[in-house]
C-alpha positions as CSV (number, residue, x, y, z in Angstrom):
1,X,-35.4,-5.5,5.3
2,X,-34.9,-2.2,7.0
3,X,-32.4,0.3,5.8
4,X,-30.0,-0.4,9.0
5,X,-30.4,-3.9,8.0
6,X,-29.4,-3.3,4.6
7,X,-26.3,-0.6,5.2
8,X,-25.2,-3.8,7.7
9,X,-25.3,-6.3,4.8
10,X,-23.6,-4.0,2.3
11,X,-20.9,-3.6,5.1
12,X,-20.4,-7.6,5.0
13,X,-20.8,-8.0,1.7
14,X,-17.8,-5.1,1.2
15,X,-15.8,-7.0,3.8
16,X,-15.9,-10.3,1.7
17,X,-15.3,-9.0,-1.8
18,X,-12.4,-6.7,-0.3
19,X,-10.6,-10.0,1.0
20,X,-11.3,-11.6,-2.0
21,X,-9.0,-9.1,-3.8
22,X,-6.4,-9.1,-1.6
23,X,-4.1,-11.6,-2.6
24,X,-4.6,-12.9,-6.6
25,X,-2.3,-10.0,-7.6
26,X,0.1,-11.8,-6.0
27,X,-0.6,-15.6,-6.5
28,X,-1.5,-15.2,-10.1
29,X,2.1,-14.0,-10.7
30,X,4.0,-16.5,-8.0
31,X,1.8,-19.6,-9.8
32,X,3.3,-18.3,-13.0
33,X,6.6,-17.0,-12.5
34,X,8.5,-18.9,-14.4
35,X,6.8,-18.2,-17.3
36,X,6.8,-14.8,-16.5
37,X,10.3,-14.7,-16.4
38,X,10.8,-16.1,-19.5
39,X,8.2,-13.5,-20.9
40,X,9.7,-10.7,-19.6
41,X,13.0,-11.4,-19.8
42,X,13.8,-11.3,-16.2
43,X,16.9,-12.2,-14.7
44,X,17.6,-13.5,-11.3
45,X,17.5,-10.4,-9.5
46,X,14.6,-9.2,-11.6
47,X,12.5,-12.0,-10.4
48,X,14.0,-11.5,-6.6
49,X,13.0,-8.0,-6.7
50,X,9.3,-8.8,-8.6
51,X,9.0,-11.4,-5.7
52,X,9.6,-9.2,-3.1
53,X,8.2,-5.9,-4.4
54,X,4.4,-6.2,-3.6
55,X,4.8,-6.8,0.2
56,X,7.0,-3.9,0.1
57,X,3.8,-2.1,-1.2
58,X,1.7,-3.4,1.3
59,X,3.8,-1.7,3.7
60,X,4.1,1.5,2.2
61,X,0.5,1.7,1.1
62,X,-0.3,0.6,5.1
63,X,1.3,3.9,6.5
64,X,-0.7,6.1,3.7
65,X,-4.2,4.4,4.5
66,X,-5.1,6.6,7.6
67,X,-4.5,10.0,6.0
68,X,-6.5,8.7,2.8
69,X,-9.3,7.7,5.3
70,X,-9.2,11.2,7.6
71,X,-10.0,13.1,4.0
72,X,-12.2,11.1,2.3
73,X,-14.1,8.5,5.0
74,X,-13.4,5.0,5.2
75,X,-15.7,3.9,2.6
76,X,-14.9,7.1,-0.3
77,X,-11.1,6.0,0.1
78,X,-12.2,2.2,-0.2
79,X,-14.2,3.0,-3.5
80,X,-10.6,4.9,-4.8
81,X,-8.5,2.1,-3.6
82,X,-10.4,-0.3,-5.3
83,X,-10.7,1.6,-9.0
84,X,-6.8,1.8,-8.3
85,X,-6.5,-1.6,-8.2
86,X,-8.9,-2.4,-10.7
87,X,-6.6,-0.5,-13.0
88,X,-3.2,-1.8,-12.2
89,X,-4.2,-4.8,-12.4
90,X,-5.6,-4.7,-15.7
91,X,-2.6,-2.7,-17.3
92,X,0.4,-4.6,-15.6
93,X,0.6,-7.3,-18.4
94,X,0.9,-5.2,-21.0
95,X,5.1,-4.9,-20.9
96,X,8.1,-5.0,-18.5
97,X,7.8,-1.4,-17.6
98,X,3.8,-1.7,-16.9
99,X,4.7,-5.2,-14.7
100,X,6.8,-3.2,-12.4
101,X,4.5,-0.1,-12.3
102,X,1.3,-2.4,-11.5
103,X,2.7,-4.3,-9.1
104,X,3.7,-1.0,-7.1
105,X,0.6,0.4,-8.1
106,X,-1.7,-2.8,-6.6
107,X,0.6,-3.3,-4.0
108,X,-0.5,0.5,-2.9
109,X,-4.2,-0.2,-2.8
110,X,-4.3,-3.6,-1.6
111,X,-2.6,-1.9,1.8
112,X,-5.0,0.4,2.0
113,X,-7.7,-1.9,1.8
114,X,-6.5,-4.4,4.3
115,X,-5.8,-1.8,6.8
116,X,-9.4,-0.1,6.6
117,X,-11.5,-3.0,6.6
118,X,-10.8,-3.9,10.0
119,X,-12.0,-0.6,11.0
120,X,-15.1,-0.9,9.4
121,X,-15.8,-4.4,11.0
122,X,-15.7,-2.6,14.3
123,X,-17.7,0.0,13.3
124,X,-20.5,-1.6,11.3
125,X,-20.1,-5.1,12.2
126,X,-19.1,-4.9,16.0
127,X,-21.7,-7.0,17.3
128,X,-19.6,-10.6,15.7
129,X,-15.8,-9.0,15.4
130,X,-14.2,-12.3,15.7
131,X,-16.8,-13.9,13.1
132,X,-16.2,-11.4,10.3
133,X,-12.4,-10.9,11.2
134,X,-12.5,-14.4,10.2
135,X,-14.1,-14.4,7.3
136,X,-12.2,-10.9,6.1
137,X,-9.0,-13.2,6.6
138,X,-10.6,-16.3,5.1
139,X,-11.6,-14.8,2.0
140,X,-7.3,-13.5,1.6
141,X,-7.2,-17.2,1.5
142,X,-9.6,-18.0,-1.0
143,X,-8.4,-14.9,-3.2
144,X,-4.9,-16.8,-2.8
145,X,-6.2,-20.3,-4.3
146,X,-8.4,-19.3,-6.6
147,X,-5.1,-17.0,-8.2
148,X,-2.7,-20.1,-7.6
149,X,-4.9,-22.3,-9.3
150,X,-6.5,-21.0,-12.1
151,X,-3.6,-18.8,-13.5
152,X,-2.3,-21.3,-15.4
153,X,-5.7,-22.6,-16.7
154,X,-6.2,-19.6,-17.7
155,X,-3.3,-19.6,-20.3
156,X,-4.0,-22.3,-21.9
157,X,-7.2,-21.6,-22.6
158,X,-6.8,-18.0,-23.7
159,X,-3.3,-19.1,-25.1
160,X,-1.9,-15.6,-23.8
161,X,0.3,-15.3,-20.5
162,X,-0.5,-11.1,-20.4
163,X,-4.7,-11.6,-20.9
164,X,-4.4,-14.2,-18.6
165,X,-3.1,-11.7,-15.9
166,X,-4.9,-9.0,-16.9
167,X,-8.5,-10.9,-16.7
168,X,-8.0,-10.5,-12.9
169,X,-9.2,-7.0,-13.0
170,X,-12.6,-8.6,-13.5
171,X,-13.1,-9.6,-9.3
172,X,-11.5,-6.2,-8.6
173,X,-13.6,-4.4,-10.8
174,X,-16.9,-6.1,-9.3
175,X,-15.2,-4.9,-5.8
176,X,-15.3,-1.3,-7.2
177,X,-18.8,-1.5,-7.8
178,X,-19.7,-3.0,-4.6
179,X,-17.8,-0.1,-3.0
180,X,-19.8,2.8,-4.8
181,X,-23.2,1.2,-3.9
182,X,-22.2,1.3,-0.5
183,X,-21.1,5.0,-0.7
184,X,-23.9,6.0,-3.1
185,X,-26.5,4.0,-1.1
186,X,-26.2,5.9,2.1
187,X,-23.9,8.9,4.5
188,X,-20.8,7.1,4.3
189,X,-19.6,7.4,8.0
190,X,-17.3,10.6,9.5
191,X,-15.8,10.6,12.7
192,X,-16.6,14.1,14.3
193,X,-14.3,17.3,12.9
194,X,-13.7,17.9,16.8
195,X,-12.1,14.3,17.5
196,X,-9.5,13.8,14.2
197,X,-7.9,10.4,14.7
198,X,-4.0,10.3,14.9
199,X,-2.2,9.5,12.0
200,X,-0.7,6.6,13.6
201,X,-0.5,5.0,16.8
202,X,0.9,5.3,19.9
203,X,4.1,3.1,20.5
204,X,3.2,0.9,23.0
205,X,4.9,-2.7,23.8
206,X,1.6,-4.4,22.7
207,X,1.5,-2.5,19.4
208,X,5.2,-3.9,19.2
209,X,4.3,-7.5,20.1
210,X,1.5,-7.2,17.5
211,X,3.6,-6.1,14.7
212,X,6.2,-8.2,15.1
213,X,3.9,-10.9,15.0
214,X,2.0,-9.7,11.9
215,X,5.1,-8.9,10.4
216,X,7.0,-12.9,11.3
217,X,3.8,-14.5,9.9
218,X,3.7,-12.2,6.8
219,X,7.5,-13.2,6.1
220,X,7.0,-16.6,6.2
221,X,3.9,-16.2,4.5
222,X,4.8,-14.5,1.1
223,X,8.0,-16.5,0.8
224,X,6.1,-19.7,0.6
225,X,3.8,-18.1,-1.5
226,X,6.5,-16.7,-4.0
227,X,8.4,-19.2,-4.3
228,X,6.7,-23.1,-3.1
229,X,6.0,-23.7,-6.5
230,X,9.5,-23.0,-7.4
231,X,10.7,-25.9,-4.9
232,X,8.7,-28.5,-6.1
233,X,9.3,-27.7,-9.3
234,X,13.6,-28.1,-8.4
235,X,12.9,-31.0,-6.8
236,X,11.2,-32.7,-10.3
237,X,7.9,-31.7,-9.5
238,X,6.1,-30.6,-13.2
239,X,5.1,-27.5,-13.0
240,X,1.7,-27.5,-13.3
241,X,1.4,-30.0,-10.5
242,X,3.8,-27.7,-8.4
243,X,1.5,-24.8,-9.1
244,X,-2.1,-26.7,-8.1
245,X,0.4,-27.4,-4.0
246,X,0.2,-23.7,-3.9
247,X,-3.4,-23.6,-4.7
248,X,-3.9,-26.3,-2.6
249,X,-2.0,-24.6,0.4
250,X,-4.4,-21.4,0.0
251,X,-7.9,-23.5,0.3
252,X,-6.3,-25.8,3.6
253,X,-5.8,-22.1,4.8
254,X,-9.4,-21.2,4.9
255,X,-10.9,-22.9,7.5
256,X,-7.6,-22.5,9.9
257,X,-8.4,-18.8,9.2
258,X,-11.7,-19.1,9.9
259,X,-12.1,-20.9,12.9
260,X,-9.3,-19.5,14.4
261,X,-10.4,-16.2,14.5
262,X,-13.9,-17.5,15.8
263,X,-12.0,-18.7,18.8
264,X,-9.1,-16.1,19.3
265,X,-12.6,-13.9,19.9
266,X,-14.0,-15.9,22.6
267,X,-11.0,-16.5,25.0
268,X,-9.7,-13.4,27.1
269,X,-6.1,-14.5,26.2
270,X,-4.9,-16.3,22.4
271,X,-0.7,-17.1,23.7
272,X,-1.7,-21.1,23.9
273,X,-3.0,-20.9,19.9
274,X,-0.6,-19.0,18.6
275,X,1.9,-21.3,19.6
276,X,0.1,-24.4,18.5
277,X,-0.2,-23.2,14.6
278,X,3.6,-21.7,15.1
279,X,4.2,-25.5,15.9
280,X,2.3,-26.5,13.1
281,X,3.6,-24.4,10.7
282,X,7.7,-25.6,11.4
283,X,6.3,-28.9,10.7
284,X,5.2,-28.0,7.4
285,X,7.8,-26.4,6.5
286,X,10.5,-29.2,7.1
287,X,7.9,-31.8,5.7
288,X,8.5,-28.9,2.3
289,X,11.9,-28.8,2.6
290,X,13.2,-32.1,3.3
291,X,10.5,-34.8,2.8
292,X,10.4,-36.9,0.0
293,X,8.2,-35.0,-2.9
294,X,5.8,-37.8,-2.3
295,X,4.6,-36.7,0.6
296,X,3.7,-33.2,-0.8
297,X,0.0,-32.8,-0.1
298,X,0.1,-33.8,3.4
299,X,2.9,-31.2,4.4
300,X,1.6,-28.7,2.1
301,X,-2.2,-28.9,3.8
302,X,-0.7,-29.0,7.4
303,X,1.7,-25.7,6.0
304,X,-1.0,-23.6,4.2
305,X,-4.0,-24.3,7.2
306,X,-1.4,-23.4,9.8
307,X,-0.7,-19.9,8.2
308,X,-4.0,-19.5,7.6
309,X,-4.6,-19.7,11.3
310,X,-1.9,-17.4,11.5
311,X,-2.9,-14.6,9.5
312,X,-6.6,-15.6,11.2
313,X,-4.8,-15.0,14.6
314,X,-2.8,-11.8,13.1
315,X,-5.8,-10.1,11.6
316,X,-8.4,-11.0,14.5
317,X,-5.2,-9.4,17.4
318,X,-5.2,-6.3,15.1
319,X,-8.6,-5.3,16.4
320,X,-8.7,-7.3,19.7
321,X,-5.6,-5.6,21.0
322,X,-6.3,-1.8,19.4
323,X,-7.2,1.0,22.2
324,X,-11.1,0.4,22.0
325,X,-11.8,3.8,22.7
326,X,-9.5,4.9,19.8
327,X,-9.7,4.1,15.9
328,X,-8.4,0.7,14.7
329,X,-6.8,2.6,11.6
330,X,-3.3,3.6,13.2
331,X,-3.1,1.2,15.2
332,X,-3.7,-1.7,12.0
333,X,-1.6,0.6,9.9
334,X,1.3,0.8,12.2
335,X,1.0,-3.1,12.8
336,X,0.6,-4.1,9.0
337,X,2.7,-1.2,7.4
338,X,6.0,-2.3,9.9
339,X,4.7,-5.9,9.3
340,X,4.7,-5.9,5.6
341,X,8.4,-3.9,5.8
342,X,9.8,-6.9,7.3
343,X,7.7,-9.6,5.2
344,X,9.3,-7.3,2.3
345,X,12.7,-9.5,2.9
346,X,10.9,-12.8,2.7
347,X,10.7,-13.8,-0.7
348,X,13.8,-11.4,-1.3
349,X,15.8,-13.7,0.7
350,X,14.9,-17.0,-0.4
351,X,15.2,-15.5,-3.9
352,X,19.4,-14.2,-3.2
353,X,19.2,-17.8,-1.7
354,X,18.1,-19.6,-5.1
355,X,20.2,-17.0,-6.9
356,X,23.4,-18.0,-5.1
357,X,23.0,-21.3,-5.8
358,X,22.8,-22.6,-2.5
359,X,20.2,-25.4,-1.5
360,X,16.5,-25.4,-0.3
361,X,17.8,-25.9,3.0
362,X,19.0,-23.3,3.5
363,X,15.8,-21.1,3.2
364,X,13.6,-23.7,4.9
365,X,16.3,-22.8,7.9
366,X,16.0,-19.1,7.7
367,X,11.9,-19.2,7.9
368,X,11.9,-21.9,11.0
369,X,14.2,-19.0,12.6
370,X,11.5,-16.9,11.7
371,X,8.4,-19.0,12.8
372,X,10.1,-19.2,16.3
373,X,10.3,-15.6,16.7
374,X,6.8,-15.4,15.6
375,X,5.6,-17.7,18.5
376,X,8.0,-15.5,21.2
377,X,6.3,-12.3,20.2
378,X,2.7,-14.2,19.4
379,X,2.6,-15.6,23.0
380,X,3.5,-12.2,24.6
381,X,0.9,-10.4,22.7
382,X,-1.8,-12.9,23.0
383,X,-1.0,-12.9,27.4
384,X,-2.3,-9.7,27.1
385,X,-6.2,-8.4,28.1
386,X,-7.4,-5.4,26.8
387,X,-10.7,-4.0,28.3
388,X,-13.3,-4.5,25.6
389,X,-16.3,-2.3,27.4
390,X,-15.9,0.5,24.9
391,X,-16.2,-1.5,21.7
392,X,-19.0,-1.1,19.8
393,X,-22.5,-2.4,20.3
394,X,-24.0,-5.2,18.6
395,X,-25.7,-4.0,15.1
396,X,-28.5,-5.8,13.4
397,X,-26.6,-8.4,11.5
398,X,-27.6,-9.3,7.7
399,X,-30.8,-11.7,7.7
């Protein structure tokens, strides 16, 4: 294999384990919550604000990505982000103080990472951007199942609720080694001291299309994520069972994700999809609200592949619809750092919504608002054609 070869298949094997890091911080904890808030102590707004606090990292961490990346290159500041969240995940367990600390901390470098990688797909792997925008997204899918569904395994076998959530530092740690063979195999890549990239975009009604998209998909997103086992579990669902409809939402994700992206790449315009999965996704979540518990799986597969397909769409627009003759950095960090601040009152809201007392209704009507606006600004963003002559030429891809 020749060195370009190589550097290409260190790039896509990066771009995997970085997805699959990206979201069992947060699924290992939503699969779990109730015992953790028993643990901890938490009260209601304690859990509302634990809920909600990681996607109000993602977005902060989103905005700080860029400048992180303008000092140190894209792959130095992935290696950093990735000992970061090594760290925080391994530490967070360890008391009240440490959970709230960690989650900031994580919430930080999972940002980061999410915003970068789509710039190094376009720079290393440009030749197939739809195919490994898909499988970036794909593998935030599988990180999501494999948190939902073996948290709880994972404390009963090691009989500990805190070494169970710690022993997630173990993918995150393999991630940070991954990262510093890329950087020490080879010149990490610089853009040119003459031609420093903005610190974030430029505000254009397509950027605001896109990040109101990203950001009504991410709402609905981590509120079913935080709190779907919750729901079941009020509605007499045991909670072990409740937990595995989470997991179970993550892995019908993954090939929505996947193939979605795959075909959001090969059509000049993606308004006709995104409203198909929109429509799929309000179906899921009345068939989660108000069918009979019964019926579970079936809504809970049509639910999770649809915002799979969703995020596939949001990540795969994030470099489809970027300025090709400019850096996808700002422009993904504007998109996902807005994005995550609205996703921020997602899980917030359904949690003031438990916390009042008032029924499951009553959130399932809230996120259908949201899904709707997410097909408006989804079919405005996906009318639109960006030329894609400037974007980078095919490289060698990974034999």
């Amino acid at each position: 294999m020749t060195d370009t070869r190589k550097r290409t298949a260190g790039y896509a094997v990066l771009v995997v384990a970085a997805g699959l890091n990206l979201r069992h911080p947060i699924t290992s904890v939503a699969s779990t919550l109730d015992a953790v808030t028993r643990h901890y102590g938490l009260g209601p707004p304690g859990v509302a604000v634990l809920s909600g606090l990681p996607v109000a990292m993602l977005a902060a961490g989103a905005v700080l990505a860029p400048a992180l990346e303008r000092w140190w290159g894209v792959e130095r500041t992935l290696l950093g982000l990735a000992a970061l969240l090594t760290l925080s995940v391994a530490l967070r367990p360890a008391s009240l103080t440490a959970l709230f600390v960690g989650t900031v901390v994580a919430g930080l470098a999972m940002a980061g990472l999410s915003v970068l990688v789509p710039q190094m797909i376009r720079e290393h792997l440009g030749g197939r951007i739809g195919w490994w925008s898909g499988v970036f997204s794909t593998s935030f899918g599988v990180s999501a199942a494999v948190g939902a569904g073996l948290t709880i395994p994972l404390v009963h076998l090691t009989g500990s609720l805190s070494l169970a959530l710690a022993l997630w530092a173990l993918p995150a740690c393999a991630l940070t080694a991954m990262a510093a063979s890329v950087v020490i195999g080879g010149t990490p890549h610089r853009r040119a001291a003459s031609a420093p990239a903005p610190s974030c975009a430029r505000p254009t009604l397509l950027l605001g299309q896109v990040t109101a998209f990203f950001g009504a998909q991410a709402f609905v997103f981590f509120a079913v994520t935080g709190w779907l086992t919750s729901i079941y579990v009020d509605r007499g669902v045991p909670p072990m069972q409740a937990a595995s409809l989470l997991a179970l939402a993550s892995i019908a994700g993954l090939p929505g994700s996947l193939g979605v992206s795959v075909v959001a790449a090969r059509v000049r315009r993606q308004h006709w999809i995104i409203v198909a999965v929109s429509t799929g996704t309000v179906i899921g979540l009345v068939g989660v609200v108000w069918a009979p518990a019964v019926l579970a799986p079936l809504f809970v597969v049509t639910l999770g592949f649809c915002q799979g397909a969703t995020f596939g769409l949001a990540m795969a627009l994030i470099v489809l619809k970027a300025d090709p003759s400019r850096p996808v950095a700002p422009f993904s960090a504007f998109a996902q750092g807005v994005g995550f601040a609205l996703a921020a009152l997602g899980p917030v809201l359904v949690g003031l919504v438990r916390w009042a007392g008032l029924s499951w209704a009553y959130a399932g009507s809230i996120l259908i608002a949201v899904v709707v606006c997410q097909a408006i600004a989804g079919w405005t963003a996906g009318r639109s054609v960006v030329p894609t002559t400037s974007l980078p030429q095919p490289m060698e891809q990974p034999s």
